[in-house]
N, C-alpha and C positions, 0 to 999 in steps of 0.2 A: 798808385799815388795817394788815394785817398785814406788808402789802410796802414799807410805812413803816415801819417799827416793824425790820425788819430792815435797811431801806438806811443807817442811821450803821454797823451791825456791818460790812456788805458794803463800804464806802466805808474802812475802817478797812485791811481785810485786802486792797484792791484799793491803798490807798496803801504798804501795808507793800512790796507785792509791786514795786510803781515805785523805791521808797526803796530795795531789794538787786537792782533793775535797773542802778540807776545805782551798783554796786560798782567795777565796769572805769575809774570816772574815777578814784577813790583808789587801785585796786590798779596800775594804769600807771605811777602816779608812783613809788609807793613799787618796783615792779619797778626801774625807771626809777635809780631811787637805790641799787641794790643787796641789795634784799629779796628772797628766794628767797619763792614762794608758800606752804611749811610755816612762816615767819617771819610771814608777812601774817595767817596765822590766831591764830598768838598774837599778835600786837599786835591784832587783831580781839578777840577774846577776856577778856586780858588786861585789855586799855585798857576793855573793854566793863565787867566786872567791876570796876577800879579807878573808873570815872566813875560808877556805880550806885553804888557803896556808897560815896561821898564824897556825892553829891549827897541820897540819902535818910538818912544820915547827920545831915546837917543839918537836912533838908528833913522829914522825916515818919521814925522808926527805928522804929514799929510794923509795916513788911514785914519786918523783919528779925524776927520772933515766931512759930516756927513749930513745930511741935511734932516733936519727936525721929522718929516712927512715919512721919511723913511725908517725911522725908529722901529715901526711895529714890523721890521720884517727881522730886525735882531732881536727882538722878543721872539718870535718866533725859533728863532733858530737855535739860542742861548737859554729862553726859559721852558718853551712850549715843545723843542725839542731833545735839548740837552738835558737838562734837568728834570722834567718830567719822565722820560723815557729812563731813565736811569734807577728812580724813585720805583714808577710801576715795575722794573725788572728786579731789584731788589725784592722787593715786596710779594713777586709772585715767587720768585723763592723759598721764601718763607712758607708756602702755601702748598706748592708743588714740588714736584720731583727737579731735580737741577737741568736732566734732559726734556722736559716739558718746558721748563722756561726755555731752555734756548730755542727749542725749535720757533715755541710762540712768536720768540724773540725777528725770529728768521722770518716770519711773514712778510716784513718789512719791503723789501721789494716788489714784492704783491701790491702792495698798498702803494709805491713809488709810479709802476706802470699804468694802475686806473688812473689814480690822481694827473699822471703826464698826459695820458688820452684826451684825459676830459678839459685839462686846463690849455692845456698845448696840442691837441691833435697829433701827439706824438704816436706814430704808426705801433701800431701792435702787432708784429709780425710775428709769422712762423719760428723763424732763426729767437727770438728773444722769448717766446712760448716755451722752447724746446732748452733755451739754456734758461730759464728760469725753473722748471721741471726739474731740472738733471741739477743744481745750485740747491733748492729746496731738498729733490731727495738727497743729496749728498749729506746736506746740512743735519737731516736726521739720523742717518748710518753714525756721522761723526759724531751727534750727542747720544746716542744709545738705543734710539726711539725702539728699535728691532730686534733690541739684545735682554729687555728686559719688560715686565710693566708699568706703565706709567701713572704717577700720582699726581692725580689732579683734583682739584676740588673748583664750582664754578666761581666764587670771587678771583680764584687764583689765576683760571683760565681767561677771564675779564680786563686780570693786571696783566697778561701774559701779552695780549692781542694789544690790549693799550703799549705797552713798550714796545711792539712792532708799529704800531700808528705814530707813536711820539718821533720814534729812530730814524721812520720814513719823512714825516716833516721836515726833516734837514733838507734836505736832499730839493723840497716844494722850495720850502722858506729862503734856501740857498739860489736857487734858480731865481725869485724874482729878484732879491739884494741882486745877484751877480748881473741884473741888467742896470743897474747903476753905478757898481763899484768892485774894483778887482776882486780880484781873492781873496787878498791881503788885508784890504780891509773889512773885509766879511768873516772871516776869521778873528781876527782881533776883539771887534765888536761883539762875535758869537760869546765871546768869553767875558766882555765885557759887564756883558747881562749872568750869563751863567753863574761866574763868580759870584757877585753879589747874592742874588736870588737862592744859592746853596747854601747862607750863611742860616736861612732856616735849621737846617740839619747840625747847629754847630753842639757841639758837645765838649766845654771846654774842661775839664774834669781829665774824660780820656783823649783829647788832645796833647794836654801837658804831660801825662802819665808817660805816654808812647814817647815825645818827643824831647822827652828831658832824660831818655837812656840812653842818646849819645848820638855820633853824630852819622852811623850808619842810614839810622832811619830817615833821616833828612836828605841822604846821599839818594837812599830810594825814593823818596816823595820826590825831588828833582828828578830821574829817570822816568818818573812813571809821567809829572808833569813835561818835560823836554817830547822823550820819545813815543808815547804813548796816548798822547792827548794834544799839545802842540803841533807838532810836526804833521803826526797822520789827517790831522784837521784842516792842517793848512794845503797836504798834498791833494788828500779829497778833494777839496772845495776849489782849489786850481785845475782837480782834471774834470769835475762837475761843471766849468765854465765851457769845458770843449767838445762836451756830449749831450747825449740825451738824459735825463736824468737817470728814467728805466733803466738804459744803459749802465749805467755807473753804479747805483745798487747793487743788481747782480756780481757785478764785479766784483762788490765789496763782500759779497756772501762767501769770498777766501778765507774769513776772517777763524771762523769755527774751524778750520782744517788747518790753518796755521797755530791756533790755540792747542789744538791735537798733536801737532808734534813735535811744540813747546815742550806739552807738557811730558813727551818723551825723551827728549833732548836734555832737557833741566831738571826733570823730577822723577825719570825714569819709571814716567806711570806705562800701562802695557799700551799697547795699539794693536788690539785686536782685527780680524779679517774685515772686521763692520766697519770699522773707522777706516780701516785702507783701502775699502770699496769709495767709502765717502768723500775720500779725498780724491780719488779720482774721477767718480761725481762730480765737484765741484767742479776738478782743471777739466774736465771737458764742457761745462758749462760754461767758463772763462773762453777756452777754446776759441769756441763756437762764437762766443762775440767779442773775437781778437780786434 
């Protein structure tokens, strides 16, 4: 009964994590058109923020009713997790090899389960040791870690670990918001702050470039905004109301093994024996905390 009772939360946080798998079809194109990847996060962002607050706008304007005291935990979640983690992941790219960013990236629930101990006493069991193990190595089989050398340099490695800290802060920052206010409105809000706060990055030069060549790219800036960023944010943070936090990261550690065979699917990249190890790494770490 109990393991009923939690598979709509687990199924929620397992689709979010498919849903920011399948990123690389919208961010290709929009690369593709002349978006530099610090542009792709504020239309990410942005776009995210402008479709929430038109669509509950209409649709329901009680998430928008939050009380002053409680601001600094949508900071959190919208600048200190969203935007920030996004920024360091970027940037460690630049620095290192694309498989070292992601792994670094991947810490992320590392960092979800101490934080839950220490704020919540949230047990650290065996079962969630052992699919956090089996999540992480997957997670490196699926970026390469094993198939090649890896380039790193220390600032890169510094941004790399920081985008697993910023990524995991969701997940903190969401937890306290979520004992005030549904979901719904912890998602809206996340974007509320996000949006704005990415307008740092604005580059309005190759904005208009990219978005005055027609009306494809806008088609994709809406998908990547709708499916990609809306939706799995809001799935998340609906199934992060009904677990443990720890829980629910690993969960999301689906995410790199759905990007794998994305990018099989769509771009007919290989999927080597590593990657097909990794992915089944991951579902058995899922598994295990059905």
């Amino acid at each position: 009964m109990e393991r009923q009772k939690k598979a709509p939360a687990a199924a929620a946080v397992l689709a979010a994590a498919a849903l920011w798998g399948v990123i690389g079809l919208w961010n290709r194109r929009l690369m593709a058109a002349g978006l530099s990847p610090l542009s792709i996060v504020l239309v990410r962002n942005a776009g995210g923020c402008a479709l929430l607050a038109a669509f509950f706008a209409v649709r329901d304007r009680s998430v928008f009713r939050v009380e002053r005291r409680h601001l600094k935990y949508f900071f959190g979640t919208g600048v200190v997790s969203v935007v920030l983690f996004t920024v360091c992941y970027f940037s460690c790219q630049k620095l290192c090899s694309l498989a070292a960013a992601s792994i670094l990236l991947y810490t992320a629930p590392s960092f979800v389960v101490l934080f839950s101990a220490a704020l919540w006493k949230e047990p650290v069991t065996g079962k969630k040791l052992a699919a956090l193990a089996l999540t992480m190595l997957g997670c490196a089989f699926v970026c390469g870690v094993f198939d090649r050398g890896l380039s790193v340099t220390l600032p890169g490695v510094l941004l790399g670990l920081g985008s697993g800290f910023f990524y995991a802060l969701y997940s903190i920052f969401g937890r306290f918001a979520l004992a005030h206010y549904p979901p719904l409105t912890v998602t809206v809000w996340t974007f509320l702050f996000a949006g704005p706060a990415s307008l740092v990055l604005l580059r309005p030069a190759e904005l208009a470039a990219a978005f005055g060549g027609g009306g494809a790219v806008w088609g994709t800036a809406l998908a990547l905004t709708v499916f990609s960023t809306a939706l799995p944010y809001g799935l998340y943070t609906w199934g992060l109301a009904r677990m443990e936090p720890g829980r629910a990261a690993i969960l999301a550690s689906l995410e790199p093994a759905a990007a794998a065979l994305t990018g099989m699917l769509a771009f007919g990249e290989p999927l080597g024996p590593s990657a097909v190890l990794g992915i089944f790494c991951v579902l058995a770490g899922v598994y295990i905390l059905r």
